[in-house]
C-alpha positions in Angstrom: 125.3 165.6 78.2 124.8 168.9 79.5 123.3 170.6 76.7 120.2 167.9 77.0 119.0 169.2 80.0 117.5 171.8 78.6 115.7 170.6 76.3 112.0 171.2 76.2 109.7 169.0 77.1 105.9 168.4 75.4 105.5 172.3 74.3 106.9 172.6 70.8 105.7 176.6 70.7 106.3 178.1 74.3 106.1 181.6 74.2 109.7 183.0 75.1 110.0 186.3 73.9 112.5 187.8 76.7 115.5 190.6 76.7 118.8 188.5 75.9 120.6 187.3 78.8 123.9 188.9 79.4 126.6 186.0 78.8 129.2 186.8 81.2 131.8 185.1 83.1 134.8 182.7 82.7 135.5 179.6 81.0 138.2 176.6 81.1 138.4 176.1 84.6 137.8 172.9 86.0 134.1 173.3 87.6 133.4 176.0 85.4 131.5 175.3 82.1 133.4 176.0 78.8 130.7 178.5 77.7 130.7 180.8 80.2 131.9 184.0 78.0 132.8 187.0 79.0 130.7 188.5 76.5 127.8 191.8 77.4 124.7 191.9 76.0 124.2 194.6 73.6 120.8 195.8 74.9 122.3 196.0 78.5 124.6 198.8 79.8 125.6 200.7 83.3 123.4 203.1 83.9 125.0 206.3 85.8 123.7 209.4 87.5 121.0 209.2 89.9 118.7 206.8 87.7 116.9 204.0 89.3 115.7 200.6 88.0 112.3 201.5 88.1 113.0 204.6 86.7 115.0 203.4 83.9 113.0 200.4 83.1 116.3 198.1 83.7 116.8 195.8 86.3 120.3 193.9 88.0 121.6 191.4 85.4 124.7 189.0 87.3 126.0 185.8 85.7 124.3 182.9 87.9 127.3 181.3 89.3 125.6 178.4 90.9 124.5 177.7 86.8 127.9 177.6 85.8 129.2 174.9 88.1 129.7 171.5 86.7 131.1 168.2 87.7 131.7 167.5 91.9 132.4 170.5 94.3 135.0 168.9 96.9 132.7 167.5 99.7 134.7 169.5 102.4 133.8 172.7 100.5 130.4 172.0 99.7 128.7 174.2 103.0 130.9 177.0 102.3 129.9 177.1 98.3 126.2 177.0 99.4 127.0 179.8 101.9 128.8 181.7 99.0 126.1 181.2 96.5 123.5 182.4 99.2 125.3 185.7 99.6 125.8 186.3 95.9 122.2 186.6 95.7 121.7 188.2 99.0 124.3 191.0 97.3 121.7 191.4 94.3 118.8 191.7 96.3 120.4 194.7 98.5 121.6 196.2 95.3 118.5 196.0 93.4 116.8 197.4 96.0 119.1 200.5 96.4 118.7 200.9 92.9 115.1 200.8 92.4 114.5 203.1 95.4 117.3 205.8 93.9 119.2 205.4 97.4 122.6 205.7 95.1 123.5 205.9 91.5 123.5 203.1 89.3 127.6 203.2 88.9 128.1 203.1 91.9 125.5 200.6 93.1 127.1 198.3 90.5 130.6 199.2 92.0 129.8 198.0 95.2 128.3 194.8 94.4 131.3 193.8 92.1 133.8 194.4 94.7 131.4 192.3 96.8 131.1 189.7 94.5 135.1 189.7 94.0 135.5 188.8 97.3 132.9 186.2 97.6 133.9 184.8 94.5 137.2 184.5 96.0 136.5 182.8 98.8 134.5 179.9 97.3 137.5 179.6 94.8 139.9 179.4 98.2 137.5 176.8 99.5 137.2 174.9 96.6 140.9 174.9 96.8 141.5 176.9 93.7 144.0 179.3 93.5 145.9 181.3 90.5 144.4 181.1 87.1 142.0 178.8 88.4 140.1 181.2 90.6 140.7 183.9 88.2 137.7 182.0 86.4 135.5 182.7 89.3 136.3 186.4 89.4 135.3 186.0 85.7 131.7 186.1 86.8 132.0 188.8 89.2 130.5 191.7 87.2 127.2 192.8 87.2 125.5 195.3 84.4 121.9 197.1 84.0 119.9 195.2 81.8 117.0 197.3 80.1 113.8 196.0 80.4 110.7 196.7 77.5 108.1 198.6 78.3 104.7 197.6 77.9 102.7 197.6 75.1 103.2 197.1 71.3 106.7 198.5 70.6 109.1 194.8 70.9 106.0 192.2 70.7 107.8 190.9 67.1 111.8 191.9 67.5 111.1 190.1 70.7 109.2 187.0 69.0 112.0 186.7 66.8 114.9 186.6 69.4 112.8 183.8 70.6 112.9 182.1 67.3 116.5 182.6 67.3 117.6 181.4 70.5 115.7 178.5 70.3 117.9 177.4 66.8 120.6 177.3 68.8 119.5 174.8 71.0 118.9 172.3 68.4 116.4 170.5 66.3 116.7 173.0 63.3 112.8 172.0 61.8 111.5 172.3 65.2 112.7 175.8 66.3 111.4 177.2 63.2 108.0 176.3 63.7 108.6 177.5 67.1 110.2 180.8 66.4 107.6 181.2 63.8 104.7 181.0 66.3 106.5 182.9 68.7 107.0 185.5 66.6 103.3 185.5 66.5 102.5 184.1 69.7 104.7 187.5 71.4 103.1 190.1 68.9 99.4 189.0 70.1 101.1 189.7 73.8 102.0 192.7 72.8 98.9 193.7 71.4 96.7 192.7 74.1 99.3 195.5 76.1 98.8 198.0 74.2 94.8 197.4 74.2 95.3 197.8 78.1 97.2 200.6 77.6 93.9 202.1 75.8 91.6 201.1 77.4 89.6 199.0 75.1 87.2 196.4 75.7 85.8 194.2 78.9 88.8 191.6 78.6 91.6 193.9 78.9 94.7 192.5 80.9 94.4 194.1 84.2 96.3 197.6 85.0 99.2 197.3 87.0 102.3 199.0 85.6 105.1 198.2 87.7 103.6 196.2 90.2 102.3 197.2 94.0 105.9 196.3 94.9 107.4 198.7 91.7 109.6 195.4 90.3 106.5 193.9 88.1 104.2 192.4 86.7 104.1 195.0 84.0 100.8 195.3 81.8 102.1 193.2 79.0 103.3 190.2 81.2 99.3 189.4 80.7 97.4 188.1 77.4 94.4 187.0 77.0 94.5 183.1 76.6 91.3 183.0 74.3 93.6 185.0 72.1 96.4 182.5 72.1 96.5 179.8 69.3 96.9 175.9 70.4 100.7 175.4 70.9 100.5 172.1 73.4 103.0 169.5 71.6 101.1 165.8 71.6 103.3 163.1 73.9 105.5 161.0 71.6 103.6 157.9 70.4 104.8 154.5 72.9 106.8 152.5 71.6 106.7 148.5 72.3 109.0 148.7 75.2 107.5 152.2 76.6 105.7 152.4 80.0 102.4 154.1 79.6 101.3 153.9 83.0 100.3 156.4 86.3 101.6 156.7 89.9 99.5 159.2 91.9 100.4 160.7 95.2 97.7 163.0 97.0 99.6 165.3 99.3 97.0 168.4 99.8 97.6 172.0 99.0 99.9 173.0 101.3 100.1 174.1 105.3 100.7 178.3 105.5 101.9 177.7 108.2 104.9 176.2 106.5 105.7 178.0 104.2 109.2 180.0 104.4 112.3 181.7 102.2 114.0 179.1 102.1 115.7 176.7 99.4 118.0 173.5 100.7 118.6 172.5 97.4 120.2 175.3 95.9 121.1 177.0 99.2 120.9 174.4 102.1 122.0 175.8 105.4 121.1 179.8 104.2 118.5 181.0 105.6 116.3 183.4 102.9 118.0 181.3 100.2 114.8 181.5 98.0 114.2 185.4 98.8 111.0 184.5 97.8 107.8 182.5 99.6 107.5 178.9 98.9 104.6 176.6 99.2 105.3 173.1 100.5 103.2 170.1 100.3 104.2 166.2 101.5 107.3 166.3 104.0 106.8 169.1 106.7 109.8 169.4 108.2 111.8 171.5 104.8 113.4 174.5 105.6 117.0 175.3 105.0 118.8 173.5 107.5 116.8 170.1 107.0 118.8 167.0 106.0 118.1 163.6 104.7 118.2 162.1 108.1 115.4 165.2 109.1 113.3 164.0 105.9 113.1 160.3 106.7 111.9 161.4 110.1 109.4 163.7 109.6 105.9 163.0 108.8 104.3 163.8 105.5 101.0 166.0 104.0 100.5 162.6 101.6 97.8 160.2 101.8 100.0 157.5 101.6 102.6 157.6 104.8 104.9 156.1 102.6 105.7 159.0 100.8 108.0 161.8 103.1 108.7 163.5 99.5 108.9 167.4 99.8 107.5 169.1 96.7 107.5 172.8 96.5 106.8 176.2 94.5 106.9 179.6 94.4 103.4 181.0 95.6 101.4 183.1 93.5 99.9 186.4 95.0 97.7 188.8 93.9 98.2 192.3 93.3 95.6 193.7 95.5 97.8 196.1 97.9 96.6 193.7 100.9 99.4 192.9 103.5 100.1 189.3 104.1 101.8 187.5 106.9 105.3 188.1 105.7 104.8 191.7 104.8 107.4 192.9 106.6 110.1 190.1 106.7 112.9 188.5 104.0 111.5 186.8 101.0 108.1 189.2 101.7 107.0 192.2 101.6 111.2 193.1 102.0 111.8 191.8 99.0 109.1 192.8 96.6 106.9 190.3 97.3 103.5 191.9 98.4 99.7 190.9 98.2 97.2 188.2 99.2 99.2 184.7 99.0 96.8 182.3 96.8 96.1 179.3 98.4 95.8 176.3 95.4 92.4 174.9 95.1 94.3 171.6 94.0 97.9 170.0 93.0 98.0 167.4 91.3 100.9 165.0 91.6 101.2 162.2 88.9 104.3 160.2 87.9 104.4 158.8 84.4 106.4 156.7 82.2 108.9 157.0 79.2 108.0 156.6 75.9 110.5 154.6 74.5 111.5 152.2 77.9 110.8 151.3 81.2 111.5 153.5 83.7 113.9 152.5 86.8 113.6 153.2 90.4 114.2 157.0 91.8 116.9 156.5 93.9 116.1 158.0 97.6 116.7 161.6 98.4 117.1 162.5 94.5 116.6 166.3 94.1 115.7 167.5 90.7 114.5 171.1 90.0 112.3 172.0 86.8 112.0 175.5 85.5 114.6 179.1 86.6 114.0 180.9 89.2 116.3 183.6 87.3 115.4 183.2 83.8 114.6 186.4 83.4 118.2 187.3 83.2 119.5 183.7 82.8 117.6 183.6 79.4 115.2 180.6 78.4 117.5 177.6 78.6 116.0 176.1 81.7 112.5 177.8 81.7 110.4 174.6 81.7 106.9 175.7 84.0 103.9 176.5 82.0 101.3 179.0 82.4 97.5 178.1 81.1 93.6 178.1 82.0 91.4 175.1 82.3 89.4 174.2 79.1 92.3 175.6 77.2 94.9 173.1 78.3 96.4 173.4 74.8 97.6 176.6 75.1 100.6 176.7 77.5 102.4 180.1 78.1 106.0 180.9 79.9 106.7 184.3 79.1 103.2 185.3 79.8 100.0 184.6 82.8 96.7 183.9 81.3 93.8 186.0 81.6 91.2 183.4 82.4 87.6 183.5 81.1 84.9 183.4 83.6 84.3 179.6 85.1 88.1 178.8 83.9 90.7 177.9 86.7 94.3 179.3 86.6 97.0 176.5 85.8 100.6 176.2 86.1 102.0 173.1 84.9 105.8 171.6 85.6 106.9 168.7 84.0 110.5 167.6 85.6 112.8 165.8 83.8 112.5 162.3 83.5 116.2 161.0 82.9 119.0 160.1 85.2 122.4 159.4 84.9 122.0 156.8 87.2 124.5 158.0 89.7 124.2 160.8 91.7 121.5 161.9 93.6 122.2 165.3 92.6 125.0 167.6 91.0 126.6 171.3 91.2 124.5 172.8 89.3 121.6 170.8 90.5 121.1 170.1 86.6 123.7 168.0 84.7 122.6 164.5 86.7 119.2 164.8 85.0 118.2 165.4 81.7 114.5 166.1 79.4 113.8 163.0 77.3 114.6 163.4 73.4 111.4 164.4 71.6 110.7 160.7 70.5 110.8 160.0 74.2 114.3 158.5 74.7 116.8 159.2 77.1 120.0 161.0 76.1 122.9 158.6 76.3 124.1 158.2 79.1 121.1 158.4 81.2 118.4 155.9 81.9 114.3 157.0 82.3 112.8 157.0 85.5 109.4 157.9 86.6 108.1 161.8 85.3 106.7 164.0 88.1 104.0 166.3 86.6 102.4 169.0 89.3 99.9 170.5 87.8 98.6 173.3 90.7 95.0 175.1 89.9 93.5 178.1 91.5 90.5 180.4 91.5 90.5 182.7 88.7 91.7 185.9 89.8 89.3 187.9 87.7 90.5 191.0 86.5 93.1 191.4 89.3 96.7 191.3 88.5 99.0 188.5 89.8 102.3 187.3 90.1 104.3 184.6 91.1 106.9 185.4 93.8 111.1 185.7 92.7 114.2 187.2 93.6 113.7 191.0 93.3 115.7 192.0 90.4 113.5 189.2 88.3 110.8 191.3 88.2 107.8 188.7 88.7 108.3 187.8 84.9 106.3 184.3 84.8 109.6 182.7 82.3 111.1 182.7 86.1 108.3 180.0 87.1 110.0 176.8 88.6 109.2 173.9 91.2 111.5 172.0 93.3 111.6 167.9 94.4 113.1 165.5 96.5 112.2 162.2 96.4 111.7 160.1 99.9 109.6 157.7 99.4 110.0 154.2 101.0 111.6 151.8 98.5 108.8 149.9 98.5 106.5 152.6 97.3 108.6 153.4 95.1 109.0 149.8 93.4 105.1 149.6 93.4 105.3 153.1 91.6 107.4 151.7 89.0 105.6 148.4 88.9 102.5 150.1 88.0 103.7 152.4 85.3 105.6 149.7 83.5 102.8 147.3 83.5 100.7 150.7 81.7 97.9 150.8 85.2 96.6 153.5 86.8 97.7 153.7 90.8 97.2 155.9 93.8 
């Protein structure tokens, strides 16, 4: 059911007008997905001589290995996979950055992160105890390529809508993606007009100036649009059906400690330390890093109202662009890394769990991790992108390609609604994707997979008036918004739990 899980959820018109992803890799072994190609995107080529990301407007494009995994990684080779994966990015990073700062040529940048990725690659096929043909499917994914990036302004707002349009027919629901691709279309050329109003200068609501970024890797000027500009896209919730659950479970866990905050990720890269290479904000369970564990979870105490629930939730954090250095100015997944400026603090986030549609929902089983959104969409492509960008008072208008300029007395959003379907067996998978699936657009489950209780964050903060923001990523992402995601792991007692479902099948409203 792979192919449901990214399916999008209540946005029928998200804007996702982004370069094409490069397809690369292998496909036919036996954790490898059969549609990893070893096809190049056409907009995307080595750049040599002494040319630099920046320079060129490209950045690092690398087939996302950790993506391509499916079915069960051995258990005795799980730690070294994670370890693997964590140094395939970690080889990005250090590339990206030598490349953006013109420390070598692009060849041969690129040349010496695909013999480092061979090797890597190698090693998690050894572990994995692949050998042969087999691992010759890893080395498959080993090369790397320049992908250009658009500049700013008016130049790709509707070739851009329209790959949009097009990439969304191929994931299905032919009627659908043709109103979407239409809007897109339209949605992407407003974006690209509001750049190339900022570009001259015209009028008091301009998106703010910021070419390139403080950090050089993004935002760029028409990463911004105006959301009073933006027409009503916000797909309505499937009508309940007779057996639907239309209740709400609510968990108040706070805004988040600083003090906690760190690189890390233990669901994509447990045991790595800078997995993330970007700062994450963390509310409920305080003990998450990369070495935690379920055994650390259950002991640790929790942000939450309600002691009951030890669930970790977290997020990249959003900074502004102000040329202010924060705490982690000068260390991995900071400053290091391209991610620079004051660190917003969330004025709330709000953490609601609803029901299906079309059934009752089932009990979360313990220490389930699901992830909603990329963190590497930007050269993944829109497949997984799933967080939303809006204002409030304009609620239906929900942006990933873009951030919102907010009015004055409107509060910056970002909305992420997880999927709410589980195949009702594992608590998670190798791609940290194929055991959970998006609900079919009449609110169903895919077959296969059974509903369980929605989480919905919805995080607000102050409007950042006309300075330029950005959430934090892995460098070569360029702070493009698509890249937006949010990470959770349930732990909540069992009994909380059952009253959670209790509540929401019987259609109340609970705390």
């Amino acid at each position: 059911m792979r192919q449901q899980t990214h399916k999008r959820g209540r946005f029928k018109n998200k804007t996702v007008a982004i370069v094409a992803a490069l397809a690369l890799g292998g496909g036919g072994a036996a954790i490898i997905t059969a549609n990893a190609s070893a096809s190049g995107d056409k907009n995307a080529s080595a750049q040599g001589g002494a040319v630099s990301a920046k320079s060129a407007g490209g950045t690092i494009s690398c087939p996302d290995v950790s993506q391509k995994l499916s079915g069960d990684v051995p258990k005795g080779s799980r730690s070294q996979v994670a370890k693997g994966l964590g140094e395939l990015d970690n080889q990005v990073a250090t590339a990206y950055q030598q490349m953006n700062k013109g420390q070598a040529s692009g060849d041969e940048v690129l040349s010496k992160l695909n013999d480092q990725r061979r090797q890597t690659l190698s090693q998690m096929g050894q572990a994995m105890g692949q050998g042969g043909g087999q691992n010759a499917q890893l080395q498959g994914m080993s090369e790397c390529k320049m992908q250009q990036v658009a500049q700013a302004g008016q130049q790709d707002g509707q070739q851009q809508g329209q790959q949009g349009g097009q990439q969304q027919d191929q994931q299905g629901g032919q009627q659908q993606d043709q109103q979407g691709g239409q809007q897109q279309g339209g949605d992407q050329q407003q974006g690209g007009d509001q750049g190339g109003q900022q570009q001259g200068g015209e009028g008091a609501n301009d998106v703010p100036g910021n070419a390139g970024g403080q950090a050089g890797n993004g935002p760029a000027q028409n990463d911004f649009v105006d959301i009073t500009k933006v027409q009503p896209n916000a797909q309505k919730a499937p009508q309940a059906g007779d057996n639907g659950s239309t209740g709400t479970f609510s968990s108040e866990c706070g805004v988040g400690d600083p003090k906690l905050r760190n690189s890390d990720n233990v669901i994509v890269a447990p045991g790595v330390g800078n997995g993330a290479h970007h700062t994450h904000d963390y509310v409920g369970n305080d003990a998450n890093d990369a070495f935690a564990n379920n055994q650390t979870f259950e002991q640790a105490s929790t942000s939450c109202a309600n002691k009951e629930d030890k669930s970790t939730y977290y997020w990249p954090v959003v900074r502004l662009q102000d040329g202010k250095a924060e705490a982690d100015a000068n260390e991995l997944g900071g400053g290091k890394e391209g991610n620079v400026g004051t660190i917003l603090t969330p004025k709330a986030s709000k953490i609601e769990f609803k029901g299906n549609a079309q059934s009752k929902v089932t009990a979360m089983p313990k220490f389930l991790r699901i992830i909603t959104g990329d963190a590497k969409a930007f050269t993944n492509g829109d497949a997984n992108a799933n967080a939303s960008w809006s204002c409030s008072g304009f609620e239906d208008r929900q942006l990933t390609d873009k951030y919102p300029i907010c009015p004055q007395g409107s509060d910056l959003l970002r909305t992420f609604d997880f999927q709410s379907c589980w195949d009702g067996k594992n608590i998670d998978s190798a791609n940290h994707r194929d055991h959970v699936a998006n609900a079919n657009d009449d609110g169903s489950c895919p077959q296969g997979f059974k509903a369980i209780p929605q989480l919905v964050n919805t995080i607000s903060y102050e409007n950042p008036g006309n300075t330029p923001f950005a959430v934090d990523g892995f460098p070569e992402q360029l702070h493009k918004p698509i890249t937006d995601h949010d990470d959770f792991i349930n732990v909540m007692s069992d009994n909380l739990m059952k009253k959670a479902v209790d509540c929401i099948n019987s259609g109340q409203q609970c705390t």
